[in-house]
NUMIFI-830087 format. One record per atom (N, C-alpha, C, O, CB): residue in one letter; x, y, z. Coordinates in steps of 0.02 Angstrom, whole numbers, padded with zeros to 5 digits, always signed. Glycine has a CB too. Example, Ala and Ser with C-alpha at 12.3 -4.5 7.8 and 13.67 -1.06 7.14 Angstrom:
// NUMIFI-830087
A+00660-00284+00390/A+00615-00225+00390/A+00660-00165+00390/A+00712-00166+00423/A+00565-00224+00452/S+00642-00112+00354/S+00684-00053+00357/S+00645+00002+00394/S+00670+00057+00402/S+00704-00030+00286/
END
This chain:
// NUMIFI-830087
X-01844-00262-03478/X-01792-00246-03430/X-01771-00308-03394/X-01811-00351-03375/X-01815-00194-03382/X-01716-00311-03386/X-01686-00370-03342/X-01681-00361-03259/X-01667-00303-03244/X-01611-00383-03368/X-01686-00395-03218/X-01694-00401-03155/X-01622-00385-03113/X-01595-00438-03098/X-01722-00469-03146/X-01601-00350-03099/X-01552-00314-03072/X-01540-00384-02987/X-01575-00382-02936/X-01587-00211-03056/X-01499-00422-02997/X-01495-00455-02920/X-01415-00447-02907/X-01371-00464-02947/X-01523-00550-02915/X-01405-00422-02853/X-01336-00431-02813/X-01323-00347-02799/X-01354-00300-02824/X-01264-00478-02866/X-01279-00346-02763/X-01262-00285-02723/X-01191-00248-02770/X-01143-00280-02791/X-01240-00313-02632/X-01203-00182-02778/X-01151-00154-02807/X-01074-00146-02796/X-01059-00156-02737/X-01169-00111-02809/X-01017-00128-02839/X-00961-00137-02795/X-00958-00074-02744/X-00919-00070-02697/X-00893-00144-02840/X-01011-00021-02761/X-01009+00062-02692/X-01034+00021-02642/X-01015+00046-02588/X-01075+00153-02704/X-01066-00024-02632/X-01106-00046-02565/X-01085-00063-02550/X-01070-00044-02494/X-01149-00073-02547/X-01045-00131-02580/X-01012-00182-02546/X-00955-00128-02509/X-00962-00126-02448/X-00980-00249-02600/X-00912-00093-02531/X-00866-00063-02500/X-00890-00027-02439/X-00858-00025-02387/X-00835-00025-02542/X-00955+00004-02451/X-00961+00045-02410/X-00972+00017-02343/X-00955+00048-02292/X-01003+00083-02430/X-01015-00067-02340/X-01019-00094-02290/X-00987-00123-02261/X-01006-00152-02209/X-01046-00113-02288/X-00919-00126-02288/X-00866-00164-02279/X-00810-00081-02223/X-00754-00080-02197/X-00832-00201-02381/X-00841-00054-02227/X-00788+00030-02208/X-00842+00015-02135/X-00818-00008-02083/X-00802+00142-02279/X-00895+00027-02140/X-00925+00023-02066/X-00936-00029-02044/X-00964-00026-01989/X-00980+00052-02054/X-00923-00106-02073/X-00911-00149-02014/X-00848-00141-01987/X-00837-00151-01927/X-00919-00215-02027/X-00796-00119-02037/X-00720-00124-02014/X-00729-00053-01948/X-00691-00063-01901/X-00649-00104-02100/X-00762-00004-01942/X-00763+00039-01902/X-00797+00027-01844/X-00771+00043-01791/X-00780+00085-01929/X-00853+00000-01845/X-00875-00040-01803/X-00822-00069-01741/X-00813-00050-01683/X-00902-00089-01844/X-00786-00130-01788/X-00766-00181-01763/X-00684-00142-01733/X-00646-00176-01699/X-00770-00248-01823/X-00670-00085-01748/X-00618-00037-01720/X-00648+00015-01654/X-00609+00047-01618/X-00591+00011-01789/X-00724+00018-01646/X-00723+00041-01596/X-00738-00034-01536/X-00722-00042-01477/X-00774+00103-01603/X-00763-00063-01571/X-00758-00124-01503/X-00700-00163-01482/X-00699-00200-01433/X-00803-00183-01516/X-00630-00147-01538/X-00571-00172-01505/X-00523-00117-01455/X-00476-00122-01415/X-00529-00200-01565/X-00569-00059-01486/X-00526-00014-01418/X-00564-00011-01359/X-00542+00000-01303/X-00509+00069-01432/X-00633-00022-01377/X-00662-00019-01297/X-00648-00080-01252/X-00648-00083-01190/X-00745-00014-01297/X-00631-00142-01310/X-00627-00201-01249/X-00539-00187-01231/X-00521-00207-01175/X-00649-00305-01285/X-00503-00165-01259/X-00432-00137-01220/X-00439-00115-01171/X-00421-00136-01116/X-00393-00088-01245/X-00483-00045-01191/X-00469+00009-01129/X-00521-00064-01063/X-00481-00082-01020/X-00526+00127-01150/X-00577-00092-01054/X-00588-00097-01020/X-00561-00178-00992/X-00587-00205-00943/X-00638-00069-01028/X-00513-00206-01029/X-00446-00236-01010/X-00398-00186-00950/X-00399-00191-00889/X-00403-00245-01086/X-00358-00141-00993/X-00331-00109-00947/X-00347-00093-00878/X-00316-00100-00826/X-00324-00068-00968/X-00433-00059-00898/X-00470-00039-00807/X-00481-00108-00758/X-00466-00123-00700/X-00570+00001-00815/X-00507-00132-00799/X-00505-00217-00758/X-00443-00224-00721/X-00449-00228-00660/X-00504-00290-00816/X-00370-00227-00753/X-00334-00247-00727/X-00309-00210-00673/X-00295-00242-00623/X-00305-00263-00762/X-00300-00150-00674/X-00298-00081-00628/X-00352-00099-00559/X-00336-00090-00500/X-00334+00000-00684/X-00411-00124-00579/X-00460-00127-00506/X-00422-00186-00487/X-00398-00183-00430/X-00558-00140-00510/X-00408-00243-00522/X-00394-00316-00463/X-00320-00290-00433/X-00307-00304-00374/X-00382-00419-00514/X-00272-00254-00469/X-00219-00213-00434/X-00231-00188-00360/X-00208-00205-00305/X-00207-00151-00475/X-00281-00139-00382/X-00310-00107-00314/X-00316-00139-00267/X-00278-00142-00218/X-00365-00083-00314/X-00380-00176-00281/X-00421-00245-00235/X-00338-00260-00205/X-00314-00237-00153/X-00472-00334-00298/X-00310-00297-00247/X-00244-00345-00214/X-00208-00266-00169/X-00210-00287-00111/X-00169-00394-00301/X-00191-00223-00166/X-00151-00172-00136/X-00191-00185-00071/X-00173-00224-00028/X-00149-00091-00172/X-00261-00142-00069/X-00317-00153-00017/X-00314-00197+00007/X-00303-00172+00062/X-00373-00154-00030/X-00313-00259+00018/X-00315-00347+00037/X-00247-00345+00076/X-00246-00354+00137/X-00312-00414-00044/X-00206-00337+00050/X-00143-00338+00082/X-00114-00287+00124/X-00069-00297+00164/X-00103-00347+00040/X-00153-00212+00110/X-00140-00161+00171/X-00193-00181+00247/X-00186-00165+00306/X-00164-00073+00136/X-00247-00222+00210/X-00294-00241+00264/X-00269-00304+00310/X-00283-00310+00370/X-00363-00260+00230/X-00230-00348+00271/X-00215-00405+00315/X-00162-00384+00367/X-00151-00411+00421/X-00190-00466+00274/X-00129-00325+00338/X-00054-00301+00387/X-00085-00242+00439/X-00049-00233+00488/X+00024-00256+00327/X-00130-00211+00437/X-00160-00176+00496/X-00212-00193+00524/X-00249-00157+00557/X-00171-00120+00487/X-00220-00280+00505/X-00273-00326+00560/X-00209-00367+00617/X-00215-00390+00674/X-00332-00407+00501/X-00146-00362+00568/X-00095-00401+00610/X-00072-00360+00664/X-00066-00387+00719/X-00035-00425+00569/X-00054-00282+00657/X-00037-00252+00673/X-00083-00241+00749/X-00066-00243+00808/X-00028-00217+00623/X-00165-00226+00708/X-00210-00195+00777/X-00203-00254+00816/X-00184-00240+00873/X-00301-00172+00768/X-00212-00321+00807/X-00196-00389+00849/X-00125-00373+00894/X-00125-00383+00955/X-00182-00462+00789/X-00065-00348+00858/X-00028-00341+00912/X-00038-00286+00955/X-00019-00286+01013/X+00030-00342+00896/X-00057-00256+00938/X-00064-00180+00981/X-00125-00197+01040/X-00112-00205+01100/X-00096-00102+00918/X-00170-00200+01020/X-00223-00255+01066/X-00197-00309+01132/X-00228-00316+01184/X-00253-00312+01006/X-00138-00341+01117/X-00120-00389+01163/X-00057-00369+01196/X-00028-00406+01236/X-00115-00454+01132/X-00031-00295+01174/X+00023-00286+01198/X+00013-00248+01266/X-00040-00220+01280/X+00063-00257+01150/X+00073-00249+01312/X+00074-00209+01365/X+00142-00192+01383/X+00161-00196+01442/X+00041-00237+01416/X+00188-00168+01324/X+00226-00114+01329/X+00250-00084+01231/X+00283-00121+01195/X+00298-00145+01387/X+00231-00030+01212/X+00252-00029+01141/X+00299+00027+01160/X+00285+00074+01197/X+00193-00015+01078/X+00366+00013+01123/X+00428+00043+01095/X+00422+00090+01017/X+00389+00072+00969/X+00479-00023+01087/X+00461+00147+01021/X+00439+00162+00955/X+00367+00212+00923/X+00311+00217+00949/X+00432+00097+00936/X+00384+00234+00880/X+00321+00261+00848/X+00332+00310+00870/X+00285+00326+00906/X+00255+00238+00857/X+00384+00358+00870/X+00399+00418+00903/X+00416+00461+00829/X+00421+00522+00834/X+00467+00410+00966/X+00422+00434+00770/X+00431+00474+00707/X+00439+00431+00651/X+00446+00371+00662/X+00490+00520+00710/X+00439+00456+00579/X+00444+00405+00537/X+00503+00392+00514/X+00541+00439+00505/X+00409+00411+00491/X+00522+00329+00499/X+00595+00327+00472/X+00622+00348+00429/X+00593+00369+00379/X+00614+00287+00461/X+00687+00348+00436/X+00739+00418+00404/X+00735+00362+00318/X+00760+00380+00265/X+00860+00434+00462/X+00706+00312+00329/X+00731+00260+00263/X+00723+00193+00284/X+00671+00163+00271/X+00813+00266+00237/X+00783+00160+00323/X+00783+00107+00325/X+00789+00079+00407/X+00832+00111+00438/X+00831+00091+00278/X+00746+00011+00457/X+00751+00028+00500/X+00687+00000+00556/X+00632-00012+00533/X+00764+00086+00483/X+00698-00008+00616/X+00645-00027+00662/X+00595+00060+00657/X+00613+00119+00664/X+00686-00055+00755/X+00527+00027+00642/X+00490+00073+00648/X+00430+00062+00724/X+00387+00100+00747/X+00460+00077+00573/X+00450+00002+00743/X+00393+00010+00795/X+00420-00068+00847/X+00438-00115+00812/X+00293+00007+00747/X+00421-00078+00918/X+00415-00132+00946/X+00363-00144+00996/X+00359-00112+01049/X+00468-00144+00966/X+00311-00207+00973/X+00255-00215+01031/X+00293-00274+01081/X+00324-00325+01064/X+00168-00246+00996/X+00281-00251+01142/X+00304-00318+01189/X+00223-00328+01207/X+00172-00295+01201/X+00369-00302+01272/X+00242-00393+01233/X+00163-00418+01279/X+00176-00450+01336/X+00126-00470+01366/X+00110-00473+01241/X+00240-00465+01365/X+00258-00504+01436/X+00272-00449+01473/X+00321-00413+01467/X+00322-00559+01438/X+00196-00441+01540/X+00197-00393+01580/X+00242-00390+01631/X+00249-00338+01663/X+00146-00389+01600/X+00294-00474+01652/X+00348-00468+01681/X+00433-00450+01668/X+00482-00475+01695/X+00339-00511+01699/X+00427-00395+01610/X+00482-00364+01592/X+00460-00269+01619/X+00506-00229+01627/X+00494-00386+01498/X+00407-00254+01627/X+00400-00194+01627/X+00444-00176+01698/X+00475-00215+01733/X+00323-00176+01621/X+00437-00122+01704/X+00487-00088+01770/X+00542-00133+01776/X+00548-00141+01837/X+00449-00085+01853/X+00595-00174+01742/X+00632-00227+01768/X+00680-00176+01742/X+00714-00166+01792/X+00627-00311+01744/X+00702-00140+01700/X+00749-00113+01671/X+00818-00143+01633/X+00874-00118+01627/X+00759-00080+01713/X+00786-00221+01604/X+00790-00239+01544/X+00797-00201+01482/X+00753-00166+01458/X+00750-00267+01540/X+00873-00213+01450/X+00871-00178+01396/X+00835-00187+01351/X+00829-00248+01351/X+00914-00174+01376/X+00799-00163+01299/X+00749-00143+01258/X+00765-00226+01181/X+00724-00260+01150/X+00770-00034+01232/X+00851-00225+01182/X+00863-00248+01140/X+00867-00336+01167/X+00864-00388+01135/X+00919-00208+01113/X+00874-00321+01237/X+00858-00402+01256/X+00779-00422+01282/X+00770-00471+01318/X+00912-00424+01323/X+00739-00391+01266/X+00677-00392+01280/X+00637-00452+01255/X+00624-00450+01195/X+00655-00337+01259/X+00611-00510+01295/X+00590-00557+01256/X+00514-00530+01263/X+00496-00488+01304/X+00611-00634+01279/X+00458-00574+01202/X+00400-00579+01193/X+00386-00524+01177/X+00339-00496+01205/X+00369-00603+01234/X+00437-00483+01113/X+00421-00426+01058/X+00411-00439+01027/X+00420-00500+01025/X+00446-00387+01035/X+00380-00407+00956/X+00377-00400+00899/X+00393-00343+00865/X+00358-00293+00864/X+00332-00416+00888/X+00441-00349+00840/X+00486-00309+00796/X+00449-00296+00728/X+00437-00341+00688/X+00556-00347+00784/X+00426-00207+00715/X+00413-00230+00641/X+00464-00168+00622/X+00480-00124+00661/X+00319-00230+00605/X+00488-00176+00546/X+00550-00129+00522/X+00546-00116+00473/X+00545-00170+00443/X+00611-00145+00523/X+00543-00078+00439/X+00539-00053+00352/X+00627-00052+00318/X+00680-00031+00340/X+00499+00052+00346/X+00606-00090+00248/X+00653-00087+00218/X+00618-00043+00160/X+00563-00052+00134/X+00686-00152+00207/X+00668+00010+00149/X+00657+00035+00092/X+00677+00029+00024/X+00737+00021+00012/X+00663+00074+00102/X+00619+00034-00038/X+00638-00009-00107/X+00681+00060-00123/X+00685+00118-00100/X+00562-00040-00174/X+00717+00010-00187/X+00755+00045-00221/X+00718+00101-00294/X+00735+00159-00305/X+00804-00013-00240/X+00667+00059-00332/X+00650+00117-00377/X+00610+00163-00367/X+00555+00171-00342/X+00631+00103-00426/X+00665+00205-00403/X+00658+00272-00393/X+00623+00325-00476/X+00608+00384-00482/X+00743+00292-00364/X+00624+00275-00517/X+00595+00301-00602/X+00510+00330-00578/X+00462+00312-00544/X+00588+00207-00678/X+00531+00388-00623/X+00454+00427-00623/X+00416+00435-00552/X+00355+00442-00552/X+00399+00381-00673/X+00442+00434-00507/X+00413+00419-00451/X+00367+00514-00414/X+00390+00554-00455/X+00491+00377-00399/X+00338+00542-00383/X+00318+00588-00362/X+00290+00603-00302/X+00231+00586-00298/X+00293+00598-00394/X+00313+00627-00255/X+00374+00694-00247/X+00453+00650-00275/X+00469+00591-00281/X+00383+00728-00136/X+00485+00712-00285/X+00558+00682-00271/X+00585+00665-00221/X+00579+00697-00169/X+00600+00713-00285/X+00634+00593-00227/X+00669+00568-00160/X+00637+00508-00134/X+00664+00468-00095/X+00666+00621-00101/X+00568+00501-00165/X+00540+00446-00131/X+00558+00367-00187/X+00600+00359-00232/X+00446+00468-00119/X+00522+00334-00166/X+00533+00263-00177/X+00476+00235-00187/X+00420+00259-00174/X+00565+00230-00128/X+00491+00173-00213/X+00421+00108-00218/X+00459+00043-00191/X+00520+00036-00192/X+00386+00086-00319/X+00422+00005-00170/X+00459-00076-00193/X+00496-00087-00117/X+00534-00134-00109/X+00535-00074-00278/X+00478-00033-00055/X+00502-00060-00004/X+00432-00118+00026/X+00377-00133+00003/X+00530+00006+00047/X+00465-00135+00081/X+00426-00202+00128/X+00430-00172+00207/X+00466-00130+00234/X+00481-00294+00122/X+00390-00202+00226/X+00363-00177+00298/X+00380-00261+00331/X+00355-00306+00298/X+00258-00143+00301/X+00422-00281+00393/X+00432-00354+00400/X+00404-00361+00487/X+00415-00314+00526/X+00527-00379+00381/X+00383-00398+00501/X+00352-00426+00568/X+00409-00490+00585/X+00401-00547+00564/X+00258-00459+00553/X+00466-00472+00626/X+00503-00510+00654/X+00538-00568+00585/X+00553-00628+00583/X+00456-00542+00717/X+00537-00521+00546/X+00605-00542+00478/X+00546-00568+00423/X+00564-00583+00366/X+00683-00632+00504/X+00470-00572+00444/X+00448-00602+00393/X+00407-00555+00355/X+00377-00514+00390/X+00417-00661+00410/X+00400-00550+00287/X+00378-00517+00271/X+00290-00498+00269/X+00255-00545+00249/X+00410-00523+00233/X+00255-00435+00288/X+00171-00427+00303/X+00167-00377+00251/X+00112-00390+00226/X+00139-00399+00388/X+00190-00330+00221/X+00168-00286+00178/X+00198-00292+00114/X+00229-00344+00123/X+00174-00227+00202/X+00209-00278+00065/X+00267-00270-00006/X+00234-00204-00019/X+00179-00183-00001/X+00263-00335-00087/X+00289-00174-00058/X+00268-00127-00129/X+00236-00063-00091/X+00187-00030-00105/X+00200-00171-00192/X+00286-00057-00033/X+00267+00000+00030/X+00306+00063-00010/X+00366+00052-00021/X+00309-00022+00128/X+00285+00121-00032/X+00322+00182-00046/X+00347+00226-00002/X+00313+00254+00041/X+00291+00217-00079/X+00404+00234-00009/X+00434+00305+00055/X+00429+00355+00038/X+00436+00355-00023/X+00506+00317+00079/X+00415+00429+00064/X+00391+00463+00047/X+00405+00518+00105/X+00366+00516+00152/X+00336+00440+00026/X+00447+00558+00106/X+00471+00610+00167/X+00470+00679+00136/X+00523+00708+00123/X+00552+00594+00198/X+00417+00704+00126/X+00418+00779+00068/X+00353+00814+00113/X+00309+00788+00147/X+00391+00760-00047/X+00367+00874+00100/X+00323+00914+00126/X+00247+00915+00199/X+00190+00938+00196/X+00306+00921+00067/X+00278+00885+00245/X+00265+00878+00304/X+00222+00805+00291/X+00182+00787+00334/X+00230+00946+00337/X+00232+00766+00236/X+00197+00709+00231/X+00257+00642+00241/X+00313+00650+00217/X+00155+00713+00156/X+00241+00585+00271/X+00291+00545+00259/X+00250+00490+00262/X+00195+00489+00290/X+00350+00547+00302/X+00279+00441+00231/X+00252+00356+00228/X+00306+00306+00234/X+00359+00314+00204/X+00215+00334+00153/X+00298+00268+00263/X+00256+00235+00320/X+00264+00297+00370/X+00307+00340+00359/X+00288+00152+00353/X+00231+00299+00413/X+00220+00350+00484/X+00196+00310+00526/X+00142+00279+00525/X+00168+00417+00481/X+00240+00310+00566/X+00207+00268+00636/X+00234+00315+00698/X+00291+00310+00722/X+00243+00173+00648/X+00186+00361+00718/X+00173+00438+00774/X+00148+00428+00809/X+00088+00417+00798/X+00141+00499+00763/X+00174+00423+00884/X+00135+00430+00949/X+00107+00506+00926/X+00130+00549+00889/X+00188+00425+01031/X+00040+00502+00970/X+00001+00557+00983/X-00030+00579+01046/X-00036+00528+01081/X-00041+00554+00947/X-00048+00618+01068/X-00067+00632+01151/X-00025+00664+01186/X-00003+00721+01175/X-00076+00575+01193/X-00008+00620+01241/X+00019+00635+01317/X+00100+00637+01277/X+00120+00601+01231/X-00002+00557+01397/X+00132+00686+01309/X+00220+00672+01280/X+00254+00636+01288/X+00300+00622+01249/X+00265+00705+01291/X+00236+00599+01362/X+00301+00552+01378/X+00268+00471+01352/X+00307+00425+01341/X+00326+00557+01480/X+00185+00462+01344/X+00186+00395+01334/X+00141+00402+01268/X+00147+00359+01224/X+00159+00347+01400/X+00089+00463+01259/X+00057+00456+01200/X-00002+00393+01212/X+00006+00338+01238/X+00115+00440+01142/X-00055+00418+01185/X-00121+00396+01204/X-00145+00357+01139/X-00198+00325+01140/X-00170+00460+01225/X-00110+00361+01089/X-00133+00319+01028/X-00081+00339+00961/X-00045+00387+00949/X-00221+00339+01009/X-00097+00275+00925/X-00028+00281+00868/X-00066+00306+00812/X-00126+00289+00810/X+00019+00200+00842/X-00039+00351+00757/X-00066+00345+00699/X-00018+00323+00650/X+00042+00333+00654/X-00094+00401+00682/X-00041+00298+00614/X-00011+00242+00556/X-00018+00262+00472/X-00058+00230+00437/X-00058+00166+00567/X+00013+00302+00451/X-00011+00318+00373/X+00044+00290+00311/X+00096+00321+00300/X-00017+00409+00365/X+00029+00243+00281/X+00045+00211+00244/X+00025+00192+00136/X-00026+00167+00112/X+00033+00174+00292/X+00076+00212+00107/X+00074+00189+00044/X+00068+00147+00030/X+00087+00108+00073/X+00103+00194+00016/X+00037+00111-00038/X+00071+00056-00072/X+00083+00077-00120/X+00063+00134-00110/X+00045-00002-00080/X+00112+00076-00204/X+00104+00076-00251/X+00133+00024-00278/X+00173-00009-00245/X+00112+00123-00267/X+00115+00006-00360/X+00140-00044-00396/X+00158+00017-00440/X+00136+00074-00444/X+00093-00110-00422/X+00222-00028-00481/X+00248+00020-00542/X+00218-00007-00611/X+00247-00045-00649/X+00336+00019-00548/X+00140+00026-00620/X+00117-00028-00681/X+00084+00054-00721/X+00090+00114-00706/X+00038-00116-00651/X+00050+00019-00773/X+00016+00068-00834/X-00049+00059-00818/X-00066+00001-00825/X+00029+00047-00918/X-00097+00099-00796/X-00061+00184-00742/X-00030+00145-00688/X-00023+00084-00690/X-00136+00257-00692/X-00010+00187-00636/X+00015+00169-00567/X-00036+00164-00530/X-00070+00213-00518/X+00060+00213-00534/X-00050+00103-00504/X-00093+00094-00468/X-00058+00108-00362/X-00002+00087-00348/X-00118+00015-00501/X-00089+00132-00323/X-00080+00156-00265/X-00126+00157-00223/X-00177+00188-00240/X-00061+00205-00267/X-00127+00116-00137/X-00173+00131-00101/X-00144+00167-00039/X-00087+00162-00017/X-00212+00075-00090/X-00189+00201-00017/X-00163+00243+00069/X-00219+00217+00089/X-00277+00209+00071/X-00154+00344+00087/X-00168+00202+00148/X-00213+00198+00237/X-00185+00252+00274/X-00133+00285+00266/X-00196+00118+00295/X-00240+00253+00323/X-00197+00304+00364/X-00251+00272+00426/X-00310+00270+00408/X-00196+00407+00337/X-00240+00250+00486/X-00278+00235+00544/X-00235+00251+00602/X-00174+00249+00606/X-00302+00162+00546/X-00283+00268+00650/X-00278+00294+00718/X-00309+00239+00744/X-00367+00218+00739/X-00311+00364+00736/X-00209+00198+00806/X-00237+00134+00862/X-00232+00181+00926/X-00186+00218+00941/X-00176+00049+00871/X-00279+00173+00954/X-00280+00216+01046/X-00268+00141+01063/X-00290+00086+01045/X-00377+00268+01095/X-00209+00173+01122/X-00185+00127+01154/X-00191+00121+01226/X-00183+00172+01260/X-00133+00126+01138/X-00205+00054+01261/X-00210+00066+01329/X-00169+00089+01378/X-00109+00080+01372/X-00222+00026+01347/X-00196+00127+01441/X-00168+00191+01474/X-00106+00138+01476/X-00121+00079+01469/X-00207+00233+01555/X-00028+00158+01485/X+00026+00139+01508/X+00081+00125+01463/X+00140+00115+01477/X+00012+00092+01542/X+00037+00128+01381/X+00081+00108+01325/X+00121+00165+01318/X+00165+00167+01275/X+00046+00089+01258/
END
């Protein structure tokens, strides 16, 4: 009998079908966990940037001693809130619009509107701190007793004892990535 050496052509094929299967489940798992990767540093970056704009924010609210505003959320586009901090304008009856040592912040609202949920809302607006921009990629959102951005006195009626602040972000990516804040600033007696 002769010595049989080398591998048949059924084997060879056959090992050639489960490396190729193999090597098809490790190119979809390193996709999918491409995709999730990119989705968390999305996040992270949404988070980072809703955090730097309501550290700017509690800083003004903190040093202020008269805030304008925050009586409802905007209809769209628009001053959503003014902190003053020069205690020699109060009782002077200075108009609001000549008021020095404010900070003006105002929402512009984005334009796309594709696939978006609820209907009517938006992505791609900006939140601006005296023309410059502190937030991007802010969503509007006025549907069913929910709205974003919201900036609501709460408390006492005529001055309100603290603001609450509830806010979107989304990006328009594969999936949609989106973060909410929502924080409550108590404000000192007189605001």
């Amino acid at each position: 009998m002769r010595n049989k050496k080398g591998f048949s052509l059924t084997e060879v094929l056959v090992a050639v079908m489960i490396v190729g299967l193999i090597g098809i489940a490790l190119a979809s798992l390193t996709v999918s966990a491409s995709r999730e990767s990119a989705a968390g540093r999305s996040k992270v970056m949404l988070r980072n940037n809703m955090s730097l704009f309501m550290r700017t924010l509690r800083d003004d609210i903190n040093a202020a001693t008269y805030i304008e505003g925050g009586n409802a959320s905007p209809a769209g586009t628009g001053v959503i809130l003014k902190v003053c901090d020069d205690r020699t304008l109060l009782g002077t009856g200075i108009s609001s619009v000549n008021r020095m040592g404010c900070v003006t912040y105002k929402f512009e609202k984005g334009s796309d509107t594709a696939n978006i949920v609820p209907q009517n809302s938006t992505r791609g607006g900006k939140i601006t701190r005296e023309d410059e921009v502190v937030l991007n990629n802010v969503k509007y959102v006025n549907s069913g007793g929910y709205a974003s951005p919201s900036f609501k006195r709460v408390g006492n009626d005529t001055t309100g004892s603290a603001l609450d602040v509830a806010i979107i972000t989304e990006l328009n990516s594969t999936p949609v990535v989106n973060e909410v804040m929502e924080e409550t600033f108590l404000l000192p007696n007189g605001l």
